[in-house]
C-alpha positions in Angstrom: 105.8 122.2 101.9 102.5 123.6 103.4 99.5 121.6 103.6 96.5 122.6 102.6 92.9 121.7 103.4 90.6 121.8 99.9 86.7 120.8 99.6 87.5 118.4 96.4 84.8 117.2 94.1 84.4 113.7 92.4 85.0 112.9 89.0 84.3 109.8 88.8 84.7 106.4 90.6 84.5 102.5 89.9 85.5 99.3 91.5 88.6 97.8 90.2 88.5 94.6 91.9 86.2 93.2 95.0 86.8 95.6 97.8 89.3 97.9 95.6 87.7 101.4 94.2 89.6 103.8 92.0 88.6 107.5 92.8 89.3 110.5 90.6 89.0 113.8 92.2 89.5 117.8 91.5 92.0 119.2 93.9 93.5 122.4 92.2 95.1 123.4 95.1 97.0 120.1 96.2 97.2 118.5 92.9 100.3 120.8 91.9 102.0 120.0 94.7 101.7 116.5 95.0 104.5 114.1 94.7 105.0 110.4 93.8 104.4 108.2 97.3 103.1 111.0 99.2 99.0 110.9 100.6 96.3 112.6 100.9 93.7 112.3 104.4 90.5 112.1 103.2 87.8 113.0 105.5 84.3 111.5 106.0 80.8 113.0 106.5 81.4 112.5 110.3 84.2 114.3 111.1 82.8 113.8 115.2 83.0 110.0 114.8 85.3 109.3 112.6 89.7 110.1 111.8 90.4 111.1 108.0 91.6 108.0 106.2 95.1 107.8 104.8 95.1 107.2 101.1 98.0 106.8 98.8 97.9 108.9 95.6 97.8 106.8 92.4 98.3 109.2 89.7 98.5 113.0 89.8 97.5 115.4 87.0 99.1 118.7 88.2 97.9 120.6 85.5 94.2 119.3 85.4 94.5 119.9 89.1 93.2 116.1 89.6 94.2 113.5 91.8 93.5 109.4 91.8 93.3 107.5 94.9 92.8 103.4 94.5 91.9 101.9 98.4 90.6 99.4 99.4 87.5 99.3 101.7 88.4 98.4 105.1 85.8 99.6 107.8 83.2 102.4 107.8 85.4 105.3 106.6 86.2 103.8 103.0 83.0 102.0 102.8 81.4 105.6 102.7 84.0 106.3 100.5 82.8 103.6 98.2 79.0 104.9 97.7 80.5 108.6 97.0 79.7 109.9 92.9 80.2 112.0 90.3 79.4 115.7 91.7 80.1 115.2 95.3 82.0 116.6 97.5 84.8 115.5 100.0 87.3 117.4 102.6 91.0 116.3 101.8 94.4 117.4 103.4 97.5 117.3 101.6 100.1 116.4 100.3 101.2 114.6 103.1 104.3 112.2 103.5 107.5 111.8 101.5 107.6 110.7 99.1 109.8 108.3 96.1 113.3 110.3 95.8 113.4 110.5 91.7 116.3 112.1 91.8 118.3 108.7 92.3 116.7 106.8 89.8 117.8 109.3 87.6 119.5 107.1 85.0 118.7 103.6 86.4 117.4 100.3 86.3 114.9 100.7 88.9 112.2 97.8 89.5 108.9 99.3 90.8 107.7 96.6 93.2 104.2 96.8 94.9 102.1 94.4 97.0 98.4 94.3 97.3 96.9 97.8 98.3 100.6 99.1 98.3 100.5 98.6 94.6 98.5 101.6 93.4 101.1 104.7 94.6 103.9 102.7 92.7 102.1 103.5 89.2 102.6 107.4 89.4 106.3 106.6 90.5 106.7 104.9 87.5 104.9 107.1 85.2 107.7 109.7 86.5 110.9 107.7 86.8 113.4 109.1 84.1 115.4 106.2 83.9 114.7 102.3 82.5 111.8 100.7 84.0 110.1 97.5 85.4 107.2 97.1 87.9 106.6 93.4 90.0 103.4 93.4 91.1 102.5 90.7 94.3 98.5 90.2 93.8 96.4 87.2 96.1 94.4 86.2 92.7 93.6 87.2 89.7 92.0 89.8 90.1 95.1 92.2 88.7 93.7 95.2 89.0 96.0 98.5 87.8 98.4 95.7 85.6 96.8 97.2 82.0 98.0 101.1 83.6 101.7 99.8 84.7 101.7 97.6 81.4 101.3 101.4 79.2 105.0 102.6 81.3 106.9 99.6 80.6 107.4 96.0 81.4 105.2 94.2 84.4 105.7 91.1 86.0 103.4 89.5 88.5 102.6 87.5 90.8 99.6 85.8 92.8 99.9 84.1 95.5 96.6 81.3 94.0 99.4 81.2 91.4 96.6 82.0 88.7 98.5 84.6 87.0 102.2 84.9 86.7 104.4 83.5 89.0 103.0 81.0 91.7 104.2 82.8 95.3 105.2 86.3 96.0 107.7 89.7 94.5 110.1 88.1 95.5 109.8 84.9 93.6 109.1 86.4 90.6 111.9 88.5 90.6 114.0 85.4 91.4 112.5 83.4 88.7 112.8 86.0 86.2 115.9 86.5 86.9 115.4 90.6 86.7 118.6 93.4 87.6 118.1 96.3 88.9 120.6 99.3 90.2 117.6 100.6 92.9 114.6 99.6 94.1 111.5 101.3 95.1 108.6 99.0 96.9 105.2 99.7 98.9 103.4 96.8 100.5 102.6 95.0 103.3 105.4 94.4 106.2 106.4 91.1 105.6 107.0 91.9 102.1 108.8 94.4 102.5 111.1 92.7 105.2 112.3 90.1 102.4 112.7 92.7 99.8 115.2 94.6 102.4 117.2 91.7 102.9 117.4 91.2 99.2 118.4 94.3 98.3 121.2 94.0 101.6 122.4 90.5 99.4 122.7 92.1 96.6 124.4 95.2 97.5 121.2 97.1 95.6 120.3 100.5 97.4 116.1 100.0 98.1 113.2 102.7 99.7 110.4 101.2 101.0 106.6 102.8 101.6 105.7 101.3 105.2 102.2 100.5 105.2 101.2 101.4 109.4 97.6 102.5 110.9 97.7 106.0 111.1 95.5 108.2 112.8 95.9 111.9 112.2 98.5 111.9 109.1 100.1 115.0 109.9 102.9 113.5 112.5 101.2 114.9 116.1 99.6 111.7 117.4 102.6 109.0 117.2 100.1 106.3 116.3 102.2 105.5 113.5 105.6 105.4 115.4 108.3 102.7 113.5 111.6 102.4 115.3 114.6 103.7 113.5 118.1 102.4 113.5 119.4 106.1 114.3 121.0 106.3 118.1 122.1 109.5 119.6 124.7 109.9 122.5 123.0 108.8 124.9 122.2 105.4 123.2 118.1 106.2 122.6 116.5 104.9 119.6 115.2 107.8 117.7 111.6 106.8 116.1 110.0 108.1 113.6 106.7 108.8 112.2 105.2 107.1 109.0 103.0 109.9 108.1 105.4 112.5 108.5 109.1 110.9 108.3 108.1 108.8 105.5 106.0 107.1 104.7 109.2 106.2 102.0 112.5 105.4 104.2 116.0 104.2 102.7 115.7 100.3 104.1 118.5 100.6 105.9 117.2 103.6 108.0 114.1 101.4 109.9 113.7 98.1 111.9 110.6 95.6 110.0 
């Protein structure tokens, strides 16, 4: 799939949650093109100073040619982010990634599970999931933002790690203590997270892709600043890494070391 560079223009934007922003933009180029789990680079003012940020897609209107991208402000590129509004304009290249394969959840139990800032891209995979449903969402308080949007595709579980909403710990707890099945598993998070999820899914005999969350710089796979090692070894017994932005950033578990 060709990517495409497109001057987008804001919709709208608000803060979800301290330090979280929800962004809805027009891209009527990418939009019909983009794919549950894939990203967007989003450029700032600066383009001199500055690398495009990696951002997650949220949601995706193909036919409204609009795209939604929840982040979290983390240095100068997303605080810039932050202060853009309605009527402005922003460079974007996309879609970029892999993204959630659908086509095995076809007829599943699939439990959507998502941790912190790895939370929002697992809402537009479960808005498109044609199969049964659940999403466990791994917040550090309770400050739940997204839970109302997942709560419209099916059931939610949480938890917070304050233990002020939902269960007291992580994902992995509250699947345990909600004793919830599932066939497949998709998950985006942090690293740790998803190391325990992996070797839950391994117990369980449960096949699981995971969205790795790694510092990228240029998004399109030419820097290797997002190198993960793989588990694949040719015949002369080299690891063969891959690249988050352009490999993944969604791997079968099996497929990379955490």
């Amino acid at each position: 799939m060709a990517k495409i560079k497109e001057t987008a223009r804001v919709l709208c934007q608000e803060r979800l949650a301290e330090g979280i922003y929800s962004m809805w933009i027009r891209a009527g180029q990418i939009a019909p093109q983009a794919a549950p789990g894939q990203f967007i680079d989003v450029y700032t003012r600066d383009n001199a100073r500055l690398l495009p940020r990696p951002i997650s897609l949220c949601e995706i209107d193909r036919e409204g040619g609009r795209l939604r991208i929840v982040y979290r402000v983390a240095g100068k590129g997303t605080e810039e982010f932050s202060r853009y509004q309605d009527g402005d304009e922003v460079q974007i290249l996309g879609p970029l990634g892999n993204g959630f394969p659908l086509e095995a959840a076809e007829g599943k139990r699939v439990l959507l599970i998502g941790g912190g800032i790895g939370i929002p891209p697992m809402l537009e995979t479960m808005k498109q999931i044609r199969g049964e449903t659940c999403a466990v969402l791994g917040y550090r308080d309770s400050q739940l933002f997204l839970k109302d949007a997942f709560q419209a595709q099916g059931p939610v579980y949480v938890a917070t790690e304050d233990g002020s909403a939902g269960t007291r710990g992580n994902v992995l707890d509250a699947i345990r203590q909600e004793e919830l099945k599932a066939d497949l598993l998709f998950a985006c998070g942090p690293t740790p997270m998803l190391k325990a999820l992996k070797a839950y899914a391994k117990e369980k005999g449960i096949e699981c892709y995971i969205s790795l969350e790694e510092r990228m710089a240029c998004g399109i796979g030419a820097c290797l600043a997002c190198v993960c090692q793989s588990k694949e070894i040719d015949g002369h017994s080299h690891v063969h890494n891959k690249r988050v932005c352009k490999d993944g950033p969604v791997f079968r578990a099996e497929e990379v070391e955490l």
